[in-house]
C-alpha positions, 0 to 999 in steps of 0.5 A, a space after each residue: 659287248 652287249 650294252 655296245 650292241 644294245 646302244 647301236 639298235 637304239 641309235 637305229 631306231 632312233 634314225 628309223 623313227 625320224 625318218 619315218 616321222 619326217 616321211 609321214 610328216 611329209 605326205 601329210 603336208 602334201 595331203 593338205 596343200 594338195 599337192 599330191 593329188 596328181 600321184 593319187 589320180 595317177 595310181 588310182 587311174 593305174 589301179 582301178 583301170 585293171 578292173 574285171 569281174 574275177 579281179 573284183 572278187 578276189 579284191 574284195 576278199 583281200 579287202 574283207 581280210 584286212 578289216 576289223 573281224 579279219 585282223 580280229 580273227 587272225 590275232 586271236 588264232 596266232 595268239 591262241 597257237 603261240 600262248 597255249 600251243 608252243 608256250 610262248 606267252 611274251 610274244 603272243 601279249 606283245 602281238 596283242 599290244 602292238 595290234 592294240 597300238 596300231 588301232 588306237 594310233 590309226 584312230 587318233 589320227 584319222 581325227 585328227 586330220 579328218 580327210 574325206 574318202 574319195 568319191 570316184 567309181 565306189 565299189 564298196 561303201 566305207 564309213 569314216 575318214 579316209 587317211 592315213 588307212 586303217 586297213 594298211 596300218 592293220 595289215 602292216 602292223 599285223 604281218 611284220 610282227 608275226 614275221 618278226 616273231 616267226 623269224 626269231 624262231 626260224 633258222 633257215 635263210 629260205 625260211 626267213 625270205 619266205 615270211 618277209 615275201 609273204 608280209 610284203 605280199 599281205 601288205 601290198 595287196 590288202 593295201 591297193 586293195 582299198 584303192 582298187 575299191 574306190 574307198 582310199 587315196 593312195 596316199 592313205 595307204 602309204 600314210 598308213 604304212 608309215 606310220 604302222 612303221 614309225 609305231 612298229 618301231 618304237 614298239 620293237 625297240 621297246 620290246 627288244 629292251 625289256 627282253 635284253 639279254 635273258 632272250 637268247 631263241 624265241 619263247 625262251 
């Protein structure tokens, strides 16, 4: 029963990556022959149209959320609680691979296809290349996996809709935020979010084998 179970995460998993590499593969392509650029000017038009003062703020704080000292911060205070608090000390070393992961897979990339940042209407500066988005990468990578490791643990359905609301909203947000000031393309954040995607896959299957059947409740 369990190899059963276990060879049919695999074969899914394994959909998930090509499918995921296809996608990214993709806007990639769309990205050097340019013809994405109409989606980008069409959001980033949408985005950055909604501007006001109060909306900035708040944009720049999500912003600051979503970068380095932010995702630093926030890894290091849900490693803390799961590895002294509650004891859980396989899921809070997997939080520190899989964010370790996302910064070196982002870094690769990011040289890789060397895309410039958008000079259109800058509210803040930004260093670096432009795709795919670290900031959407690390908000990606950071939010689904402590959801997923919250959701091995919590039992209620309300729970569980709650983590994947609150993921998704991080997400969304911290990403059209980049957008909103001026320092990605869209296509960068959903770049990123693919490939965070395409990561966090490999990642949790990876993690899934190693834990096999010895893991029946989180922290066990």
């Amino acid at each position: 029963m369990y190899l059963r179970k276990h060879s049919l995460r695999l074969l899914i998993a394994f959909i998930l990556c090509i499918s995921f590499g296809a996608l990214f593969s993709y806007i990639a392509t769309s990205i050097s022959n340019k013809s994405i650029a109409h989606f980008d000017n069409a959001v980033i038009a949408f985005v950055q149209g909604l501007e006001a003062p109060w909306l900035t703020v708040v944009m720049k704080g999500v912003t600051w959320i979503g970068s380095g000292f932010g995702v630093v911060l926030i890894t290091l205070v849900v490693f803390v609680v799961l590895f002294f608090k509650f004891r859980f000390r396989k899921q809070a070393y997997f939080l520190l691979i899989v964010i370790a992961g996302t910064v070196l897979f982002n870094t690769i990339l990011k040289h890789y296809f060397e895309r410039e940042r958008p000079t259109i209407h800058r509210i803040m500066d930004a260093n670096g290349f432009s795709f795919p988005s670290g900031h959407s990468m690390m908000a990606f990578s950071l939010y689904v996996i402590i959801a997923y490791i919250a959701w091995r643990n919590v039992k209620t359905v309300a729970s569980r809709v709650l983590l994947v609301l609150f993921a998704g909203f991080m997400i969304i947000m911290i990403g059209s935020s980049r957008i909103y000031v001026g320092v990605h393309y869209p296509s960068d954040v959903v770049g990123g979010i693919v490939a965070s995607a395409l990561w966090l896959t490999i990642a949790i299957s990876v993690y899934a084998i190693y834990q096999g059947p010895r893991e029946k409740k989180m922290g066990s």
